[in-house]
N, C-alpha and C positions, 0 to 999 in steps of 0.2 A: 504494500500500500504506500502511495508516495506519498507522501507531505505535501502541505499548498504550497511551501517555499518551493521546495522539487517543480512542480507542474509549472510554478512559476516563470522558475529558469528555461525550464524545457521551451516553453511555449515561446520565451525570450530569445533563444538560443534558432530557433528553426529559419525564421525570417533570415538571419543572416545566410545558411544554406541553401535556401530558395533563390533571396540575390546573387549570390556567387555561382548558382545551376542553371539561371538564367543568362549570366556571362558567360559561362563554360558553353552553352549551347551557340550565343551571338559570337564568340571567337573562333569557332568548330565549321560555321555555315560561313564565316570570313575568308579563315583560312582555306577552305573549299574553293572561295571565285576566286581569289588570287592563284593556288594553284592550279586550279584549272584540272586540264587533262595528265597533269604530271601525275606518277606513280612514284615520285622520289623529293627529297626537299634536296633546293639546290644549294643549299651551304654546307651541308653536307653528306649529300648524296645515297643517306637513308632511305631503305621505302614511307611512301606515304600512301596510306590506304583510309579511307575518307569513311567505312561503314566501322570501322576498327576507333576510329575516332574522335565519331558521333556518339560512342558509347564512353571510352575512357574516358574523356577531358573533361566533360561534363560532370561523371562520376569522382572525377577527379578532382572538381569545381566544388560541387558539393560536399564531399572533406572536407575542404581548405576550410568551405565557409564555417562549417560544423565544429570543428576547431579552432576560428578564430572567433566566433561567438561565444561558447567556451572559456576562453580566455578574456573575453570582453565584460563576460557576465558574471563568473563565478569570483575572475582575479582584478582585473584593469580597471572597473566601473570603481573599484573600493582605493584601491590604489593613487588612481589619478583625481578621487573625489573631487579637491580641493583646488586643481587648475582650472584656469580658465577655458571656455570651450578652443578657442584657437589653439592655445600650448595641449591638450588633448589629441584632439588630432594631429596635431603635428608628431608627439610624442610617438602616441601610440600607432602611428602609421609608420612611423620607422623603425618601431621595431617588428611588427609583423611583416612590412617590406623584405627587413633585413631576412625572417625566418624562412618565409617563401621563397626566397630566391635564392638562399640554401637550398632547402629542398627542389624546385627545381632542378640547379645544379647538378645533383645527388642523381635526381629523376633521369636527367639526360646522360647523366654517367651509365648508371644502369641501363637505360635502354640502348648506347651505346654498344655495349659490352654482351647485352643479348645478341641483337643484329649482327652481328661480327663474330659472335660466339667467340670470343677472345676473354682472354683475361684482364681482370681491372687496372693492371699495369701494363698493359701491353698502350704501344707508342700510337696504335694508330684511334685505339678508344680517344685518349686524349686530342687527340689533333681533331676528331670530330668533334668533340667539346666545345676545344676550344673556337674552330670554326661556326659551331655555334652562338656562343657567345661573343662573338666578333663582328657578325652579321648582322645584319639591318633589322629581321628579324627578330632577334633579340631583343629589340629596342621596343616593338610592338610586342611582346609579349611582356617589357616590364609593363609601358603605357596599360595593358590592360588589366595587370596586377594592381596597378597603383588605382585607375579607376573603380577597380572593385571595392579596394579598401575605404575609400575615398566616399561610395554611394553605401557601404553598409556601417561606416566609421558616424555618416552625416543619420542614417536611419537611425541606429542607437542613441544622442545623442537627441536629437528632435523625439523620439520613443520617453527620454529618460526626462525631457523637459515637462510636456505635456500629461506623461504617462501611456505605460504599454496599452493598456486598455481603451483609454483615450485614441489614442491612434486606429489600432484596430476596429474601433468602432466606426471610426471614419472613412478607415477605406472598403469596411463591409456596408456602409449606408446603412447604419442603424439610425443615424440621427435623423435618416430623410423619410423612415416609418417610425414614428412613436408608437411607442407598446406601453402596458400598463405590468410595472414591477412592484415587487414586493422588498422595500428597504429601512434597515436600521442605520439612524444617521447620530451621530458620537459628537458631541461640539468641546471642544478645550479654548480651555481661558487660562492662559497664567495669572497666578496671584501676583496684584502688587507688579506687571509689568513694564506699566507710567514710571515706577520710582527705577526701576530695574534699569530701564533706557536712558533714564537720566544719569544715571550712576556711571554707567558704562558707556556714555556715546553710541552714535548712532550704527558707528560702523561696527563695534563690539557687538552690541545689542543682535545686530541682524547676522552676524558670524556665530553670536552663541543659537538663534535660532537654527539655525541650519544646522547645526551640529545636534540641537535638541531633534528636530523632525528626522534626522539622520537615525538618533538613538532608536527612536520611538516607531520608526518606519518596522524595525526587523519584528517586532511584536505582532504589528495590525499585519505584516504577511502572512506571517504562520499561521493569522487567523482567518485567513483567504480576505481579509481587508483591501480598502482601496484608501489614497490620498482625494482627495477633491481639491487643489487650492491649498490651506493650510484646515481645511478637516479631513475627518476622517469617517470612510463608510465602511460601512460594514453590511 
């Protein structure tokens, strides 16, 4: 039985693999019209077979994304709380840059070394590598790494402002059918807040807030809770 925090994540987590399987699919039917009729890439003279990798890359897309949502949700969201949305993105886009294009690397080694049925030291793996990543090529598959990061890095963050739910409601058009729910609605008031803000200035004041809703968020999850604004439902 999962936890509502679990379902939570899950549910947080999935978006980011859909948009990264959705790039895996637009780079796959790309690489298709630029190839063409070829059966080889020209930088390095691997086969290319176009039903072989309508299936991987995509599935392959879907990973990535599943794994950097993952990391987005379970470790980075907590992590980088406290920057500003610009330094977030930036942060956090160079480092999963940085991870992916390891693995890439790693990927094209590997597939390398299949094709060739050679060993991972043999001279001519390498020079296809490297002929890869030297290539022009190369360049368009970071450009499409870095957009993906870029459109799923901009979704979490616009998710995280508004709320997961929030959002999802939006782009399911619930708001454009009103229904009739059933809801328990929680109001908090800090004691003595007026002297609290005066005490502390204004920019204290609203840093200890955020810290306080930060505290109080992990409770109203577990209890399948929602934020509104600065209430809370339930």
């Amino acid at each position: 039985m999962l936890s509502p925090k679990t379902k939570r994540n899950i549910l947080r987590i999935i978006p980011f693999g859909i948009i990264w399987l959705a790039f895996g699919i637009i780079y796959t039917l790309l690489e298709k019209g630029l190839l063409g009729d070829l059966n080889h890439y020209p930088s390095t003279g691997n086969p290319y077979n176009f039903e072989r990798n309508i299936f991987v890359t995509p599935m392959t897309a879907l990973i990535t994304g599943l794994f950097i949502g993952t990391l987005e949700i379970v470790y980075f969201n907590k992590w980088f709380a406290q920057k500003s949305f610009g330094k977030k993105i930036l942060y956090k886009s160079a480092i999963y840059l940085a991870i992916i294009l390891l693995f890439t690397i790693i990927l094209s080694l590997v597939a390398n070394f299949v094709e060739l049925r050679a060993s991972v030291f043999n001279r001519q793996v390498w020079n296809n590598v490297w002929a890869f990543l030297s290539d022009a090529s190369f360049l368009s598959v970071v450009v499409y790494i870095v957009t993906g990061i870029l459109v799923s890095q901009f979704y979490n963050e616009v998710s995280e402002s508004i709320g997961h739910e929030v959002l999802n409601n939006f782009f399911t058009g619930k708001y454009h059918r009103p229904i009739e729910e059933e809801r328990i609605y929680m109001f908090l008031d800090m004691r003595s807040s007026t002297t609290i803000a005066e005490n502390l200035g204004h920019v204290m004041y609203f840093k200890m807030l955020r810290e306080y809703f930060a505290d109080l968020s992990e409770a109203v999850i577990k209890h399948s809770g929602q934020f509104i604004n600065t209430r809370v439902m339930k």
